[in-house]
C-alpha positions as CSV (number, residue, x, y, z in Angstrom):
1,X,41.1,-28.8,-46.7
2,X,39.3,-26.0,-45.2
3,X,41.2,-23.5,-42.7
4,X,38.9,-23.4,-39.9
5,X,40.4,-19.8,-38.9
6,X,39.2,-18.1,-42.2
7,X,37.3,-20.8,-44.0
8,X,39.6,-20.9,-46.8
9,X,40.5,-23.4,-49.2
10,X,44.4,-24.7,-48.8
11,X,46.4,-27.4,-49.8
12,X,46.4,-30.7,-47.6
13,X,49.8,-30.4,-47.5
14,X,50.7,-27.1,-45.8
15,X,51.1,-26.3,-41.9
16,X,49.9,-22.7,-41.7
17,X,47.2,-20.8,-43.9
18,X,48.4,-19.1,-46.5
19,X,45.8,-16.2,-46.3
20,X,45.2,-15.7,-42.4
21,X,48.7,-17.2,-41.2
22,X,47.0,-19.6,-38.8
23,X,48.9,-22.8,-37.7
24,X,46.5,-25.6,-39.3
25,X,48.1,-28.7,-37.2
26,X,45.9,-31.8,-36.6
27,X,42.6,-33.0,-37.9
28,X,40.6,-30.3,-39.1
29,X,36.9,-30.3,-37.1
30,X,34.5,-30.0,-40.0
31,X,31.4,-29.6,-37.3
32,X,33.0,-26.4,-36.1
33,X,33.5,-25.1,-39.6
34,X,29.8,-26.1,-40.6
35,X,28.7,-24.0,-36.9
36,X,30.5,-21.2,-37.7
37,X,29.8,-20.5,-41.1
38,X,26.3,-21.1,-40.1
39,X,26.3,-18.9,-37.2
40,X,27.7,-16.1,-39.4
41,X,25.1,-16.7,-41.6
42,X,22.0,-16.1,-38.9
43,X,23.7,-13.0,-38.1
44,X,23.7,-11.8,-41.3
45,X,20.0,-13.0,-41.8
46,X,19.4,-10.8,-38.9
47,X,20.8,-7.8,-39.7
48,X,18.8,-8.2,-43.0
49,X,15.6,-8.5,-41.2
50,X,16.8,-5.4,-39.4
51,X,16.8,-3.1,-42.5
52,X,14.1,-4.2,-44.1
53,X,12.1,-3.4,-40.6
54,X,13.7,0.4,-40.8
55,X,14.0,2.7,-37.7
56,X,10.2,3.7,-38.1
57,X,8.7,0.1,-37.2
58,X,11.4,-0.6,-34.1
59,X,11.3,3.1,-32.7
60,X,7.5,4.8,-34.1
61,X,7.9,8.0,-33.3
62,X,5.0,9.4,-35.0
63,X,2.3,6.6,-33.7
64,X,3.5,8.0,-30.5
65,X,2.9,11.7,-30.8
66,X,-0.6,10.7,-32.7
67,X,-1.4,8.4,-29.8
68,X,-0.1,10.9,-26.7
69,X,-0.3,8.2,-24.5
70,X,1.3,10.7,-21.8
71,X,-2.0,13.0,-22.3
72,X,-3.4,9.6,-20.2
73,X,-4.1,10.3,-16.1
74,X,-3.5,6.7,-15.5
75,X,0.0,6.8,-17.6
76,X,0.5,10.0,-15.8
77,X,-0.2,8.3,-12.4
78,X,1.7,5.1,-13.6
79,X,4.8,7.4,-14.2
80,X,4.4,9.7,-11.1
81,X,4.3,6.3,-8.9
82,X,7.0,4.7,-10.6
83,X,9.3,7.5,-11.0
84,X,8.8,9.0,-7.6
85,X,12.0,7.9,-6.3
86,X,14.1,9.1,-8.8
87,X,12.1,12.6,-8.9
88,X,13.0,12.8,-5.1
89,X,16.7,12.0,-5.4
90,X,17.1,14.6,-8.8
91,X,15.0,17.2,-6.6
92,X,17.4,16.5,-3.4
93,X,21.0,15.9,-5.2
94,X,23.5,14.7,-3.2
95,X,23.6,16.9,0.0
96,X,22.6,17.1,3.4
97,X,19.0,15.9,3.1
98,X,16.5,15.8,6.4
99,X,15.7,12.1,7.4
100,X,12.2,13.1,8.7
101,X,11.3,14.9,5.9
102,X,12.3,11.7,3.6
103,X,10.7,9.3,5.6
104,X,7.3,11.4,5.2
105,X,7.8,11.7,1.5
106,X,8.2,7.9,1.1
107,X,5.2,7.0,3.8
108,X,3.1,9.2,1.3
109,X,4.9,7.5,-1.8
110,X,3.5,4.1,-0.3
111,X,0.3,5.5,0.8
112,X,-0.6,6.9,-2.1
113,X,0.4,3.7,-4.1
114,X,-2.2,1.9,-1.5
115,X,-4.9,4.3,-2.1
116,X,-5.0,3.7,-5.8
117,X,-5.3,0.3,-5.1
118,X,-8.1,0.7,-2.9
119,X,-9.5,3.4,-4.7
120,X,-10.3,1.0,-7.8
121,X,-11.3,-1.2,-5.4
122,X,-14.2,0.7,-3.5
123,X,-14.8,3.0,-6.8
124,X,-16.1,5.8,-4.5
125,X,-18.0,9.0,-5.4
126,X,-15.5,11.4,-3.6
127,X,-14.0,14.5,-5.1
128,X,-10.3,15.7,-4.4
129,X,-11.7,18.4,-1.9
130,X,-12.5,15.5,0.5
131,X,-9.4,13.7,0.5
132,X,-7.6,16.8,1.3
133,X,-9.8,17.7,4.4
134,X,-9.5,14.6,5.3
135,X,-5.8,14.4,5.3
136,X,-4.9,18.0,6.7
137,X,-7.6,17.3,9.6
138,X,-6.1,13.9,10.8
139,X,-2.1,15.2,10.9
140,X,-3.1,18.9,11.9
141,X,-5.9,18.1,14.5
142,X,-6.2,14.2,15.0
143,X,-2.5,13.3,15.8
144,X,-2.0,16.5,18.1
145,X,-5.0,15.3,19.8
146,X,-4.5,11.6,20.0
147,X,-1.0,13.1,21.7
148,X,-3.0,15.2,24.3
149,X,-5.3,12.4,25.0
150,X,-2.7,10.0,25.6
151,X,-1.9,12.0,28.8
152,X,-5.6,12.5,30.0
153,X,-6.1,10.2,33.4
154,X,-8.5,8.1,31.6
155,X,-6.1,6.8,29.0
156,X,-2.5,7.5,31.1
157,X,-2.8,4.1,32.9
158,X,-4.1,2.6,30.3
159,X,-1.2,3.3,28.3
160,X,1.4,3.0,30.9
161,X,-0.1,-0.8,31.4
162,X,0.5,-1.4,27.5
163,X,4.1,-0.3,27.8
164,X,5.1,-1.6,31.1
165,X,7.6,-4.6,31.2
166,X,7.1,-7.2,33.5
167,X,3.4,-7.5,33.9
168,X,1.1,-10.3,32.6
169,X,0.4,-10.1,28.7
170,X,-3.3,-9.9,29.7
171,X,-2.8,-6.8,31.5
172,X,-0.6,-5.3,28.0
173,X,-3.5,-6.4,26.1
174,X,-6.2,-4.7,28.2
175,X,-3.9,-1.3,27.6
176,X,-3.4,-1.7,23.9
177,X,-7.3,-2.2,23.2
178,X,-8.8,0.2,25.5
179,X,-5.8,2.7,25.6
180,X,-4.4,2.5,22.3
181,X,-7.0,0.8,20.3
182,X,-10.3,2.8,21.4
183,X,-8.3,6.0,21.1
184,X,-6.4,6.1,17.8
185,X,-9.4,4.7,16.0
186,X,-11.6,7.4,17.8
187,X,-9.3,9.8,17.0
188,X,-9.0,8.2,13.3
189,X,-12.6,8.5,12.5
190,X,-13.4,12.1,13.5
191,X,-12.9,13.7,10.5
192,X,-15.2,10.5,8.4
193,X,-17.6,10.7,11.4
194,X,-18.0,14.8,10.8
195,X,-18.6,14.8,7.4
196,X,-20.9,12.1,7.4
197,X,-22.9,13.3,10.1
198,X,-23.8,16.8,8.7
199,X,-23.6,15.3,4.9
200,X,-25.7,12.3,4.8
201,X,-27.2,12.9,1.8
202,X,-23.8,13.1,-0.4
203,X,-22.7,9.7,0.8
204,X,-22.7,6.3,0.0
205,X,-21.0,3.1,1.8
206,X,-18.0,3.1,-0.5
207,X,-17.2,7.1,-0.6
208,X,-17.6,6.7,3.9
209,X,-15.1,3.5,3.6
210,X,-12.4,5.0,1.6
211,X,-12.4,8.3,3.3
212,X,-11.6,6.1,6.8
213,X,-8.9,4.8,4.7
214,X,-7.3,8.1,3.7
215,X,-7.2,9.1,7.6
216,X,-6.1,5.8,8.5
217,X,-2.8,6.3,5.9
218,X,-2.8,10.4,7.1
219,X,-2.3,8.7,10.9
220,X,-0.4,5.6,10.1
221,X,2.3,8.1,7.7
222,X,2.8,10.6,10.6
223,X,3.2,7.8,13.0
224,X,5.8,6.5,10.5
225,X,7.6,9.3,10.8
226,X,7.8,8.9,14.7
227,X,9.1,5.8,14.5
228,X,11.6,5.8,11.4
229,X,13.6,8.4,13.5
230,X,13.5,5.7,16.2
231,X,14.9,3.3,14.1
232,X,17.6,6.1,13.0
233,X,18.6,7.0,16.6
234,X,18.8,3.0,17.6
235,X,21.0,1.9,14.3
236,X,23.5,5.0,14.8
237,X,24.1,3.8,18.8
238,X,24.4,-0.1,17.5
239,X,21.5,-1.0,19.3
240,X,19.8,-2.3,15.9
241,X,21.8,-4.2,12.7
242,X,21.4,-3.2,9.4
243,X,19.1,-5.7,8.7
244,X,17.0,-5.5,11.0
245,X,16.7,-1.3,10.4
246,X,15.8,-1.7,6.5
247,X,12.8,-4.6,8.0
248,X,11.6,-2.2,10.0
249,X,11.7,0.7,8.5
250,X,10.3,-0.7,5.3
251,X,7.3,-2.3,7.5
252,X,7.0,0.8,9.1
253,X,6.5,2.9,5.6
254,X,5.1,0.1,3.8
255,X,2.7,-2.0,6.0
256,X,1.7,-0.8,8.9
257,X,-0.2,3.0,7.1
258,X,-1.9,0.1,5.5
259,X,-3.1,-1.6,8.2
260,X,-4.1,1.8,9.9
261,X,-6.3,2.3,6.7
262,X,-7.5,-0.9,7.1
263,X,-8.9,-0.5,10.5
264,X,-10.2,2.6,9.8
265,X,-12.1,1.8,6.8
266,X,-13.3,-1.1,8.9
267,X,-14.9,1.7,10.8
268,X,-15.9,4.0,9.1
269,X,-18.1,0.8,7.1
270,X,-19.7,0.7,10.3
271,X,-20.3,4.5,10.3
272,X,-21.8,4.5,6.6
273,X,-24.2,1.7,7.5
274,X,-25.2,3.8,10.3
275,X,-25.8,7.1,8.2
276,X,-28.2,4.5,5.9
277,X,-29.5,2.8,9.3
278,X,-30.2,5.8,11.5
279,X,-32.4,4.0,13.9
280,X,-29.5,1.4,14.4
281,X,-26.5,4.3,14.2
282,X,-25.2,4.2,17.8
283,X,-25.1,0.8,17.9
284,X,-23.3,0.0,14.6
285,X,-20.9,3.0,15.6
286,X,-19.7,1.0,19.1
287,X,-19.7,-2.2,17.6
288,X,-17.5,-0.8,14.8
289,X,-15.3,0.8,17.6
290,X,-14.8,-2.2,19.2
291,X,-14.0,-4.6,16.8
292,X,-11.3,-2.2,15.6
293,X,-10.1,-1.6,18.9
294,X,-9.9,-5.6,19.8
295,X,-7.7,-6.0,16.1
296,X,-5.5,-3.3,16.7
297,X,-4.9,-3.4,20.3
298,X,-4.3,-7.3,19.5
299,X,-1.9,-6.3,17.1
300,X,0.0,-4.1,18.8
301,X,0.1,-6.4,21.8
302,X,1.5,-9.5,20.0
303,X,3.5,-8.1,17.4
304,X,6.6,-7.9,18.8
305,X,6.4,-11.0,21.3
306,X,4.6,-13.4,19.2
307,X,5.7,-12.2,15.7
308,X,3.7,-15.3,13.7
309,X,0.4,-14.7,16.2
310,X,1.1,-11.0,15.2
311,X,0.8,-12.1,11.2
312,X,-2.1,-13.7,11.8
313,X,-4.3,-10.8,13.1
314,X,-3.1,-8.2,10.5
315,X,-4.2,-10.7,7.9
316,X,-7.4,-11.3,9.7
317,X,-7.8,-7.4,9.7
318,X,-7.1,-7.3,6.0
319,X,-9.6,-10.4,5.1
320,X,-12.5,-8.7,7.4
321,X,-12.3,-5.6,5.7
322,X,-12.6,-7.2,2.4
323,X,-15.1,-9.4,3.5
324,X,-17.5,-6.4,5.0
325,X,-17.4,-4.6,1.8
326,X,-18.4,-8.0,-0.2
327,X,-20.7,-8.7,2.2
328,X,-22.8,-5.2,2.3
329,X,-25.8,-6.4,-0.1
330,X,-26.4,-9.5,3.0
331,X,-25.7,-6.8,5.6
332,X,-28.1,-4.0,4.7
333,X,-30.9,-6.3,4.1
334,X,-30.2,-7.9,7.9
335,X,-30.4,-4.2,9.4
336,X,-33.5,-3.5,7.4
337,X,-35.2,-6.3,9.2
338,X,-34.0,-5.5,12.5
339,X,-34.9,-1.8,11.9
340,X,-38.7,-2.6,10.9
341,X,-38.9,-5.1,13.6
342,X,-37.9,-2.2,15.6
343,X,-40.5,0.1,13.9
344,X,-43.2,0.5,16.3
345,X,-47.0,-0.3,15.2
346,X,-49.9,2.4,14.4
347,X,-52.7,1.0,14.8
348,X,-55.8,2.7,13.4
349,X,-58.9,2.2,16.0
350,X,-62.4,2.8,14.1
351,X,-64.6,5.3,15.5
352,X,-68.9,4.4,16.2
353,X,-71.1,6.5,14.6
């Protein structure tokens, strides 16, 4: 018989095996044997397979430094993005780190993830110069601002009826679209509206729309910010669970700069369709402002009390922008028709001789 310990041939007689000392009482299983010798024999087959592949063909070394695939800017943005977590925790070790100075770090982590996204989206003529005017005059001048002009008597009721508890939802909506809404997104587009205004020649619908975006994430970052120290104050007195911290926070940092992009880009479409519309500018700018206005104010207002109803208009918001942008081929040719309808008539009177 066959030792199924060691495979080895022994006499039918015997009660241990002679060569690995294994007790050999009852039937032996034959299926087992047959499995194990054949499972030692795909092992085996492997390992082969495995040195007749060499080092070279699982690890190629030298098709890697021919190739250079890290001389790429999209691997290099692909490994800045993914990596930027771990950079930040090397770079701050293990001590006493500042929680606003982190939260703004990952706001402008997710930001910047978003802006890629949109970036190949919109493909937009815009060098690096504008992004970065962009973004220092939204959190140097724009937030400061939207802060002063918060406490201006035109917007202080208006804001003190979007906060106030007890009163009708009506009235908290009212606030949030003409407080809130009207003068973040005023405050939003400044920087778009500037350029655009003294630059009309360098622009083009897609460069005006992801500008807007960029000071939407600037705002919606800094806002963050606000907010995530919020969050921190409320989970250190108990007043929020754990749970319900890492929501939102992560909604905060993740979603929301989003959404401010979104209704900013919204916007500023409105403001590049003007620049190529200029006999239809002021109208396209307020109807831009207030459709803006009604989606963020709307937000804002039912976020929190009707969370689902809340869903829905940040996904409207989202779907609108998308569908303005798909839509601007439709668009432009119904504002060239309103424009020379609008064009008024020379009419040539013929002179007798």
């Amino acid at each position: 018989m066959i030792c199924p310990h060691c495979n080895s041939a022994v006499a039918d007689n015997v009660n241990f095996c002679p060569f690995c000392g294994s007790a050999l009482s009852g039937p032996v299983n034959l299926e087992a044997v047959f499995n194990k010798r054949a499972g030692s024999t795909a092992v085996e087959k492997a390992f082969g397979e495995l040195r007749q592949l060499g080092w070279k063909t699982i690890v190629p070394w030298n098709e890697w430094l021919i190739d250079r695939p890290w001389s790429l800017l999209w691997v290099r943005w692909f490994a800045l993005l993914a990596m930027f977590p771990l950079i930040l925790g090397v770079a701050l070790g293990n001590g006493q780190t500042n929680f606003a100075s982190v939260a703004f770090l990952f706001g402008a982590y997710f930001a910047v993830i978003w802006s890629v996204v949109l970036f190949f989206m919109l493909r937009p003529h815009v060098q690096m110069g504008a992004i970065v005017a962009t973004v220092a005059f939204t959190m140097v001048v724009g937030v400061p601002l939207d802060l002063l002009m918060q406490t201006a008597p035109l917007f202080r009721p208006l804001y003190a009826a979007a906060s106030a508890v007890g009163v009708s939802l009506a009235t908290r909506w009212g606030g949030f679209i003409l407080g809130v809404g009207i003068l973040e997104e005023t405050v939003k587009i400044l920087p778009v509206w500037w350029r655009f205004r003294h630059h009309p020649k360098d622009t083009d619908v897609s460069t005006v729309v992801f500008l807007g975006c960029i000071s939407g994430f600037s705002f919606g970052v800094a806002e963050a910010v606000t907010y995530s120290l919020m969050y921190a104050i409320r989970l250190q007195h108990g007043d929020l669970a754990f749970g319900s911290y890492l929501l939102a926070q992560l909604t905060r940092l993740i979603t929301l700069p989003l959404l401010h992009a979104i209704w900013t880009g919204t916007f500023a479409y409105f403001i590049g369709l003007g620049v190529s519309n200029p006999s239809l500018s002021r109208g396209l700018f307020l109807g831009g402002l207030l459709f803006v206005a009604v989606m963020h104010g709307s937000y804002d207002t039912l976020a929190n009390a009707y969370p689902t109803a809340g869903l829905f208009v940040a996904l409207l918001s989202l779907v609108a922008f998308v569908g303005y942008y798909r839509g601007t081929p439709h668009i432009q040719a119904r504002l060239s028709a309103i424009a020379e309808k609008n064009r008024p008539k020379i009419s040539v009177a013929g002179s007798a001789g």
